[in-house]
C-alpha positions as CSV (number, residue, x, y, z in Angstrom):
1,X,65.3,18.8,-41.8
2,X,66.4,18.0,-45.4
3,X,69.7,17.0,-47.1
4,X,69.8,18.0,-50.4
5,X,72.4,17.3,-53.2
6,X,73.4,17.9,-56.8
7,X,75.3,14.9,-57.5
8,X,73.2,13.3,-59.4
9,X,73.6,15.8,-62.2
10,X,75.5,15.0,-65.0
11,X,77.6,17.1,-68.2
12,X,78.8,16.3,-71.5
13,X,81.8,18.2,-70.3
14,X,81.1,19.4,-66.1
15,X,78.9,20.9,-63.7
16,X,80.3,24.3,-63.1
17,X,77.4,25.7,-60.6
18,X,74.6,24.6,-58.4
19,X,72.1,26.9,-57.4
20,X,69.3,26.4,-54.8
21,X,66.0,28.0,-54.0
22,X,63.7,26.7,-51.1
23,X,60.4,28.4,-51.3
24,X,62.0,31.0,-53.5
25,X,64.1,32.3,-51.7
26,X,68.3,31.7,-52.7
27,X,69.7,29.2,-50.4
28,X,73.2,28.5,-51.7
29,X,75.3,27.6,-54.6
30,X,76.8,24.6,-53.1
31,X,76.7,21.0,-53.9
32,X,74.6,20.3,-51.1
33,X,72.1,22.2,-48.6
34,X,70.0,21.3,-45.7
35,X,66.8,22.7,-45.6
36,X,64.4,22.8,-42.6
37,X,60.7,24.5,-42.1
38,X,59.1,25.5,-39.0
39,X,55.9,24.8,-39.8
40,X,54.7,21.8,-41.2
41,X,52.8,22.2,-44.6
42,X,54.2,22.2,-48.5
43,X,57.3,23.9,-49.4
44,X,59.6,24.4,-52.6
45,X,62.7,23.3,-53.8
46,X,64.1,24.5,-57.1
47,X,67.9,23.5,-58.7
48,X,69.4,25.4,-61.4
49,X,72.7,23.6,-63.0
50,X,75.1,25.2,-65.1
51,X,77.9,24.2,-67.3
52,X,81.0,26.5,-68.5
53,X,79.6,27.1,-71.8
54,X,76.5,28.6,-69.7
55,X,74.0,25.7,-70.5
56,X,71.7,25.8,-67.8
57,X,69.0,23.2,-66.7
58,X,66.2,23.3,-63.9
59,X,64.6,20.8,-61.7
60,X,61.8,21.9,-59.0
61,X,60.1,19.6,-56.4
62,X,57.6,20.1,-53.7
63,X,58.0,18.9,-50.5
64,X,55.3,18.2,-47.5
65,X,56.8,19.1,-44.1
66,X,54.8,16.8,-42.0
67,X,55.0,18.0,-38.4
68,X,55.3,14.8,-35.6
69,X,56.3,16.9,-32.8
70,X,53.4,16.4,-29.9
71,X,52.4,19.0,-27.8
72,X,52.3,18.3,-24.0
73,X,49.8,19.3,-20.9
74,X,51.4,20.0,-18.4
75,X,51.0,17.5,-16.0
76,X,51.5,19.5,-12.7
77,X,48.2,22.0,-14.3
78,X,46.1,18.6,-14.4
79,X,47.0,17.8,-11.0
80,X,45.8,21.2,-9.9
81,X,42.2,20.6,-10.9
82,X,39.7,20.2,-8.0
83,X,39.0,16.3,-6.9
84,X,35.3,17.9,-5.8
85,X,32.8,20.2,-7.1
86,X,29.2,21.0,-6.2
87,X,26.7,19.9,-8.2
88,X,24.8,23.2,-10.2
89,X,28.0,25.4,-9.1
90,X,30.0,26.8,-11.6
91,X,33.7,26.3,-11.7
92,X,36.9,27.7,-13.8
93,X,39.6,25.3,-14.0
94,X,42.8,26.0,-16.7
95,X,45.5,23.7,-17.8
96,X,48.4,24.5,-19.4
97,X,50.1,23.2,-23.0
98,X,53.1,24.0,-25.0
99,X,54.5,22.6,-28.1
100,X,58.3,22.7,-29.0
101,X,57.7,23.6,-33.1
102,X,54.2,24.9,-32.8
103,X,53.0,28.1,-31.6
104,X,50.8,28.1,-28.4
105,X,48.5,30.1,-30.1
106,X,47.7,27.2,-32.8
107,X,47.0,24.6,-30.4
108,X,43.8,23.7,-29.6
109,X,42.2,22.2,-26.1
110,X,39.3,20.2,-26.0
111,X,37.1,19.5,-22.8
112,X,34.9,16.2,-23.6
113,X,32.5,15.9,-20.3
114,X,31.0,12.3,-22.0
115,X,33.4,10.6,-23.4
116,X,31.4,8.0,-24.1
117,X,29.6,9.6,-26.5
118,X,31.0,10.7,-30.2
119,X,29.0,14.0,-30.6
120,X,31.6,15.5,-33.2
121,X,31.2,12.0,-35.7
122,X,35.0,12.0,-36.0
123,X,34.9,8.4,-34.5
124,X,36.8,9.1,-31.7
125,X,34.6,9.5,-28.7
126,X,36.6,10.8,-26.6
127,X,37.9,13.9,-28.0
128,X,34.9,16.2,-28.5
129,X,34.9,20.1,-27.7
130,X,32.0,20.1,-25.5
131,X,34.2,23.0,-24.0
132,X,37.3,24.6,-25.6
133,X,40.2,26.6,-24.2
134,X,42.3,25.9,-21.7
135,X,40.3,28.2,-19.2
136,X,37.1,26.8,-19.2
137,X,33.8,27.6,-17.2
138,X,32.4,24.2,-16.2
139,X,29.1,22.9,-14.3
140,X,28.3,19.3,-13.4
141,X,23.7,19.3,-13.7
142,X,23.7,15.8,-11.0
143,X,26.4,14.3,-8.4
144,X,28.4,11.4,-8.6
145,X,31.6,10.4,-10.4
146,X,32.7,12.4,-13.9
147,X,35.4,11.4,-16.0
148,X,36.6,14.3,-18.3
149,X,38.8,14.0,-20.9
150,X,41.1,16.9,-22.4
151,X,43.1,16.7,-25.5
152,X,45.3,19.0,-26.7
153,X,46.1,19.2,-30.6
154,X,48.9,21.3,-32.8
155,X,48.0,22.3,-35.9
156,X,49.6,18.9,-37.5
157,X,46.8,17.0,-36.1
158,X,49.4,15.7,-33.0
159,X,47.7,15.6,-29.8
160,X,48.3,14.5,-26.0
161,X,45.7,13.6,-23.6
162,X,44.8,14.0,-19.9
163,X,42.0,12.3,-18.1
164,X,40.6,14.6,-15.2
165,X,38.2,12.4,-12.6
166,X,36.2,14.5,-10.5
167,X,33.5,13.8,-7.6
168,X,30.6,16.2,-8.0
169,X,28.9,16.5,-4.5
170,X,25.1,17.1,-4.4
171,X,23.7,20.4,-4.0
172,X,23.9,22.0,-1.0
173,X,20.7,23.3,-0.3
174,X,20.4,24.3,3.0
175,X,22.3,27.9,2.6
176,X,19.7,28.7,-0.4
177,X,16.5,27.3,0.9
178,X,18.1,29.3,4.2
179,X,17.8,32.7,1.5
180,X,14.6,31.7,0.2
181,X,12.6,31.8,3.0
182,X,14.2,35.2,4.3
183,X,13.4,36.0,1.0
184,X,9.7,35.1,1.2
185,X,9.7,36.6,4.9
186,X,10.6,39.7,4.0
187,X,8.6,40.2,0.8
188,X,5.3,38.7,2.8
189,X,6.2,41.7,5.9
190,X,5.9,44.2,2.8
191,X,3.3,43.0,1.6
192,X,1.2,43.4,4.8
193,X,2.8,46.6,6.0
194,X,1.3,48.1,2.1
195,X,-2.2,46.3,3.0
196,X,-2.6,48.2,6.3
197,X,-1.0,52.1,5.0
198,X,-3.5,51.9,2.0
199,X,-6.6,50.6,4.3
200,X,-5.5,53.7,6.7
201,X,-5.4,55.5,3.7
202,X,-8.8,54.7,2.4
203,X,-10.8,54.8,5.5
204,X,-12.8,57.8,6.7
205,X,-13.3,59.0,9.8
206,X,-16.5,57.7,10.1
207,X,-15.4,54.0,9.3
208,X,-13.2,54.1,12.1
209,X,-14.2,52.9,15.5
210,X,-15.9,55.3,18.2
211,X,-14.0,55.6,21.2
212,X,-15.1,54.0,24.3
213,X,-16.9,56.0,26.4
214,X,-15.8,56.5,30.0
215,X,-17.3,55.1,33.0
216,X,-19.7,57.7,34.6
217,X,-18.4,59.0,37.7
218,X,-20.5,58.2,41.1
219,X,-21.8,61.3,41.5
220,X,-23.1,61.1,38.0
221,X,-24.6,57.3,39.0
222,X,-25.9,58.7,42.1
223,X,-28.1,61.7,40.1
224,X,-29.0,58.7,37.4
225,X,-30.3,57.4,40.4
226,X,-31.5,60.1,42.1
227,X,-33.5,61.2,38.7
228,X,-34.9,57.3,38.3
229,X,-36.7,57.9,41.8
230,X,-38.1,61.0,40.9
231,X,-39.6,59.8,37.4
232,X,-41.1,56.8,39.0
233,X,-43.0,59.3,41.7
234,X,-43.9,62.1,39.7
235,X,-43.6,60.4,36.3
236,X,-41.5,59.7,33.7
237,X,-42.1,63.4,31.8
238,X,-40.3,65.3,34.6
239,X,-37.2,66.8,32.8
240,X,-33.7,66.0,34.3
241,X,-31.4,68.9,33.6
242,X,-27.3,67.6,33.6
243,X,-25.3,67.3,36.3
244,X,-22.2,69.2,36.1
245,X,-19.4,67.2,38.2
246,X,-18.4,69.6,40.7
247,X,-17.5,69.5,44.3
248,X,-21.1,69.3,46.1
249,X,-21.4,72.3,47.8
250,X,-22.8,72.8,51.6
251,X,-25.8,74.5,51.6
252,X,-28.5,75.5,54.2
253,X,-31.8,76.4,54.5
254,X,-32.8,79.7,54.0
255,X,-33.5,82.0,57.6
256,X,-37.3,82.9,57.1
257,X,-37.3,86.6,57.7
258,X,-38.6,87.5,61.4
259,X,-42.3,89.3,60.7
260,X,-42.7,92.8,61.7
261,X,-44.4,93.5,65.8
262,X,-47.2,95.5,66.5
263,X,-47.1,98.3,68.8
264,X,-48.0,96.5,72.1
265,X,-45.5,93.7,71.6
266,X,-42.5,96.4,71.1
267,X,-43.6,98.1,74.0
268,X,-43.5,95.0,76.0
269,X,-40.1,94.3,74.8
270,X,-38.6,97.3,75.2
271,X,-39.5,96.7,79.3
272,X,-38.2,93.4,79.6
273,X,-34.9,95.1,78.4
274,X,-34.6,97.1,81.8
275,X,-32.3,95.1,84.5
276,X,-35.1,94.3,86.6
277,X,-37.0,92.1,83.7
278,X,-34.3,90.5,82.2
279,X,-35.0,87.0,85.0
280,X,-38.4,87.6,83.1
281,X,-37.3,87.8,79.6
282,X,-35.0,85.1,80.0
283,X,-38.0,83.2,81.2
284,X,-39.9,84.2,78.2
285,X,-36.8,83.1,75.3
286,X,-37.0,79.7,77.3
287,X,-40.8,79.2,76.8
288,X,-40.8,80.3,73.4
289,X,-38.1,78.0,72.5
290,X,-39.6,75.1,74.3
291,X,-43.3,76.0,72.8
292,X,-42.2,77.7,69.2
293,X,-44.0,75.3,66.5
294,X,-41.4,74.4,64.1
295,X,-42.8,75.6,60.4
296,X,-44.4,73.5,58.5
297,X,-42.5,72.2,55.4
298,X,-44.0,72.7,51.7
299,X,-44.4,69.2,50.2
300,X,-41.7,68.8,47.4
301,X,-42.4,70.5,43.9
302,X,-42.0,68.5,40.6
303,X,-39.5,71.1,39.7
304,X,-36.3,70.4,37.8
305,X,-33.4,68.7,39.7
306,X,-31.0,71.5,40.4
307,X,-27.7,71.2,39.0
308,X,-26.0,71.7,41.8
309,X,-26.5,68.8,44.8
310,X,-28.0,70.8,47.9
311,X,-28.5,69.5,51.6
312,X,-31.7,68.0,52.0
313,X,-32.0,69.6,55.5
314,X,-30.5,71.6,58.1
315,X,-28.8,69.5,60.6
316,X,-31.2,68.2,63.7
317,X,-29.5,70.4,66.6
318,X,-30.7,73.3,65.2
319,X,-33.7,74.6,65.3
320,X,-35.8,77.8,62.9
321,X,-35.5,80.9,64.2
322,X,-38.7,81.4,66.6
323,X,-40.7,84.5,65.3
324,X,-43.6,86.0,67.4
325,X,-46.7,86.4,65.1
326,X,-49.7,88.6,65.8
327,X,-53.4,88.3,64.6
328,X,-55.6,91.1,64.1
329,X,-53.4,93.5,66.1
330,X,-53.7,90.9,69.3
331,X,-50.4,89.9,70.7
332,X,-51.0,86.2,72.0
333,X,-48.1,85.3,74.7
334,X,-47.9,82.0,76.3
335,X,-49.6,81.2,79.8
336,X,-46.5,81.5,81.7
337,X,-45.4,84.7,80.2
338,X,-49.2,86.4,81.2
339,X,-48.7,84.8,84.9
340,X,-45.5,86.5,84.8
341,X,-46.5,90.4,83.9
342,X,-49.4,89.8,86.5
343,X,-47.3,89.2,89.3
344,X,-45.0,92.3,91.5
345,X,-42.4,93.6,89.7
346,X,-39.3,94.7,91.5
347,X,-38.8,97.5,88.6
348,X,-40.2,100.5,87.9
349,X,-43.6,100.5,86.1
């Protein structure tokens, strides 16, 4: 603010008007004004004096508002700001400034993270914008203790200071190294799970492995076997022809077909078939079954194993059919059976 007078001008007769002009703009015809700016900077004053006879006469000066109003941080923001931080994390913080002449938008905030170092050259170390605003994104590289300075400033060049002292913890590195390896785990189960779909891919059938074969049956060991024996008595050229597994059927030796009787020896049995022979015909079944030679088995054949198992012979209680065989036209009959037909006969002849 500014007093401002006309007093000091003088007349040969009287000052009849005083008129005033700050920045040049009217302000008055009075003997005195107050003038007052809002920003700081240089303004003008002009004075324009006039007697009764209309003489006039003009002075002008400049004036240099010089603003000395400081601006403030708010001390309860600075208190706000976190007493820890990790170390490598990144953190807002925000203060907050005002300034009673000065617009907030013309003040400035200054974040100096090494205050021991001038790196603005201004020779004050501790104001320098490392980071600027008063929302800032910080990060702290190592852990320990930080001091920060912040300075706020009004276009004037007033400022007001705050020191912020943090503790910046180390890096907590279990949580990440936690991620990485989850990370690695997964990406090295992809990578083996695209290994094995393109070797599938890329193999042929033939690459693959042959089944295993299953293990022959005993009936199929018991022909192996079976065949084996046979090689080693009639050689090892005697073809073996598969065996099918199948149930082994029970099979018997063919009945030789009875040959066909002469004359005489029908004749002789169609008498023994009247009641009075049959004691003698019974006789004569008893001797041919007790004196029947069994037939005489053909040696085995190196034929081919049949594919289907057969019994090796018929079973011991029973015995060929008994055929009666004739030579020439001679019917041969057992001793007994001639002593029989010699002797009486109860029957008719």
């Amino acid at each position: 603010m500014l007093r401002l007078s006309c007093a000091a001008s003088s007349d040969d007769h009287r000052i009849d008007v005083c008129a005033w002009a700050i920045d040049g703009a009217p302000a008055g015809q009075n003997d005195t004004v107050v003038a007052s700016w809002a920003d700081s900077g240089e303004h003008t004053v002009r004075l324009t004096v006039s007697d009764p006879s209309g003489n006039t006469d003009v002075i002008e000066r400049r004036v240099v508002v010089v603003d000395r109003t400081l601006p403030r941080l708010a001390a309860t923001s600075v208190g706000a700001l976190p007493a820890t931080v990790n170390a490598g994390a990144s953190d807002v913080v925000r203060v907050t400034v005002d300034d009673p002449v000065d617009d907030i938008e013309t003040l400035r905030v200054h974040w100096d993270l090494n205050p021991l170092s001038d790196t603005d050259g201004n020779g004050v170390p501790d104001d320098d914008a490392d980071l600027l605003g008063e929302e800032v994104q910080i990060t702290f590289d190592a852990a320990g203790e930080r001091v920060v300075v912040i300075t706020v400033f009004d276009p004037a060049g007033n400022s007001d200071r705050a020191v912020w002292t943090v503790d910046v913890a180390a890096a907590d590195t279990t949580s990440s190294s936690g991620m990485t390896l989850f990370a690695g785990l997964g990406l090295a189960v992809l990578a083996v799970v695209a290994v094995v779909v393109l070797q599938r891919r890329r193999s042929s059938p033939s690459e693959q492995a042959p089944a295993t074969p299953e293990p022959a049956s005993e009936a199929m060991q018991a022909e192996e076997a079976k065949a084996a024996e046979m090689a080693s008595i009639y050689g090892g050229n005697t073809p073996v022809a598969p065996v099918a597994e199948t149930a082994p059927a029970t099979m018997y030796a063919p009945v030789a077909p009875a040959a066909p009787l002469d004359p005489m020896a029908q004749s002789l049995l169609g008498e023994a078939s009247s009641p009075g022979t049959n004691a003698g015909m019974t006789g004569l079944d008893a001797l041919m079954d007790d004196e029947a030679p069994e037939p005489a088995q053909d040696p085995p054949s190196p034929e081919p194993t049949p594919a289907v198992e057969v019994a090796s012979e018929a079973p011991s209680d029973e015995r060929p059919t008994s055929t009666t065989s004739s030579a020439g036209g001679r019917l041969e009959l057992p001793a007994g059976f001639a002593d029989m037909l010699d002797g009486p006969s109860d029957g008719p002849q």
